[in-house]
N, C-alpha and C positions, 0 to 999 in steps of 0.2 A: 504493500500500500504506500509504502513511503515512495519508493519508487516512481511512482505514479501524481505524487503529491498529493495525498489522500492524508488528511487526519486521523486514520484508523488506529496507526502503527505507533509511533511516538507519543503521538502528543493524548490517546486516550489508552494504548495498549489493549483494544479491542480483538487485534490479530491474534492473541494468545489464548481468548474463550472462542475464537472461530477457529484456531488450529485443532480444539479438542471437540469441537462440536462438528467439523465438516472434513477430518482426518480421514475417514473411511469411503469418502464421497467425490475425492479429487477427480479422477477418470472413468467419473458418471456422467450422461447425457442430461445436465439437468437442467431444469430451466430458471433461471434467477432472475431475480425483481428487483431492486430498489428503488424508493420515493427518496428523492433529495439528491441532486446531482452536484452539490457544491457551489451555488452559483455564486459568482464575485460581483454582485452588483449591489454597490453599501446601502441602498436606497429601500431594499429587501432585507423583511428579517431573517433571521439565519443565514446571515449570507456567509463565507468564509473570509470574508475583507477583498479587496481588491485585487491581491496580487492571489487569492483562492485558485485551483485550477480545477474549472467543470467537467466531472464527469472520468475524475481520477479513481476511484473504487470501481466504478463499472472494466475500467480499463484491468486495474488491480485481479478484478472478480476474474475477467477473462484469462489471464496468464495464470493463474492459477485453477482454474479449472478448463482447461483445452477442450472438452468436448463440449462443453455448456452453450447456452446462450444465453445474452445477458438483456434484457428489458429495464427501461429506468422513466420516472417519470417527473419534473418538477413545474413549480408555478412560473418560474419563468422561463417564458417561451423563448427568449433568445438565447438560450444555453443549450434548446435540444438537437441532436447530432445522432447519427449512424455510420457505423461503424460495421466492419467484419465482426460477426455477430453481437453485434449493441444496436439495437435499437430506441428511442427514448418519444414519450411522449406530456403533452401537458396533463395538470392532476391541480387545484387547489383540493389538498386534503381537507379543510375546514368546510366544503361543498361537498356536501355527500351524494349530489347529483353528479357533482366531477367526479367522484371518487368508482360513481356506479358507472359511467359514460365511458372511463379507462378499461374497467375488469369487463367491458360490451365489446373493443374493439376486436377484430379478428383474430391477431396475431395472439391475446393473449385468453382466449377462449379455450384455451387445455390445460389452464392454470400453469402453477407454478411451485415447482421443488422447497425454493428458497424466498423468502420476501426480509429484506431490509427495510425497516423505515428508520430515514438519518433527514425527516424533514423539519416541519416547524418543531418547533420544541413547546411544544404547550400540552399541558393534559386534552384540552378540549380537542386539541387536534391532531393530538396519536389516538384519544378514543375513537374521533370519528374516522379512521382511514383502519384503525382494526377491525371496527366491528362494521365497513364493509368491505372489507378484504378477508377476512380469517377463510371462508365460502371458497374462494379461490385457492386457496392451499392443496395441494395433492398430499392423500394420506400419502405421514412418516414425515409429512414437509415439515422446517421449519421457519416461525415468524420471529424476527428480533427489530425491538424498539430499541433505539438507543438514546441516546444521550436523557435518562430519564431524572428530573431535578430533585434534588435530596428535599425540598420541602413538598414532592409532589408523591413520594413514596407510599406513604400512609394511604392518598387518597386513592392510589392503585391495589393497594393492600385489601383497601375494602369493598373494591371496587371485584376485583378477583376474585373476594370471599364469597362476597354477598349476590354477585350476578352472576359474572363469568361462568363462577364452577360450578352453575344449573346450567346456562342457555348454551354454553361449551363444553358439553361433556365427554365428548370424543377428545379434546383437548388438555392436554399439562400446562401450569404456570408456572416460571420460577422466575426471580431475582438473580440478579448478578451483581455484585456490588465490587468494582475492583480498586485497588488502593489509587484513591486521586490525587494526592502530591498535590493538593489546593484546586483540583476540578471541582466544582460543585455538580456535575451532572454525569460522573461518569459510572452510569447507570443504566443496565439493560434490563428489558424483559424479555427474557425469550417463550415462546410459544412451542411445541409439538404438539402436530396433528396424530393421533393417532391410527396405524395401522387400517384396521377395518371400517 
């Protein structure tokens, strides 16, 4: 990811729970997702600053999984691009009619293995891009939020308790919480679909 100039690898150490979560799955045919492509345009939130580079993790995702293909989606449309196997489309996740209008196009109508979401950073707006995307998952797949904010923990806590783990039940929650050296968000949830 660094590579590539992706924030995965240094600056969140992110790469070190996908090394142990996607180990077994390098030279699988699969199909990856992510919402957030890094945009550098300061005027947008989450943006990675100016000198960011869009669409460094899709690139990342690809050398590292050679059979895959890679699908990516963000709010701003002047960052989307295709690539040998990257394709990337527009998505406001906080629009859950965007979010249904993405998972409708063609190309991404067989779901998908893998789903990254590395977009806005708000509760309101991973809840609304997981719970219309979880559907799209291919059993065994998995879903990872990241950058999840430490005063936002609790209300996923209960949020997983008290909904999730009825309306999701073919699905696992867990936390990841890894040493942040002064990050306040370096916090994931990851998701498994279950098998059957």
């Amino acid at each position: 990811m660094t590579k590539y100039g992706s924030d995965k690898g240094r600056a969140h150490n992110y790469t070190t729970v996908y090394a142990a979560l996607f180990k077994e799955r390098y030279d699988q045919p699969l199909r990856i997702f992510e919402l957030g492509l890094g945009t550098n345009n300061v005027s947008l939130p989450s943006n990675m600053g100016e000198f960011g580079v869009p669409g460094a993790s899709l690139r990342g995702w690809r050398e590292l999984f050679p059979h895959a293909v890679m699908f990516g989606a963000d709010v701003d449309r002047g960052i989307l691009f295709q690539e040998d196997r990257i394709k990337t489309f527009y998505c406001d996740q906080l629009d859950r009619t965007s979010v249904r209008e993405l998972w409708s196009r063609p190309d991404l109508q067989d779901g998908v293995d893998i789903i990254i979401e590395d977009g806005l950073h708000t509760f309101e707006a991973n809840v609304s891009f997981l719970e219309e995307s979880l559907d799209h998952l291919r059993p065994g797949g998995i879903y990872i939020c990241e950058d999840i904010m430490w005063d936002c923990v609790d209300e996923w806590c209960n949020r997983v308790e008290t909904m999730y783990s009825k309306q999701y039940a073919a699905y696992e929650f867990a936390f990841v919480v890894l040493p942040d050296g002064g990050n306040w968000a370096n916090n994931l949830l990851v998701v498994q679909r279950g098998i059957g």
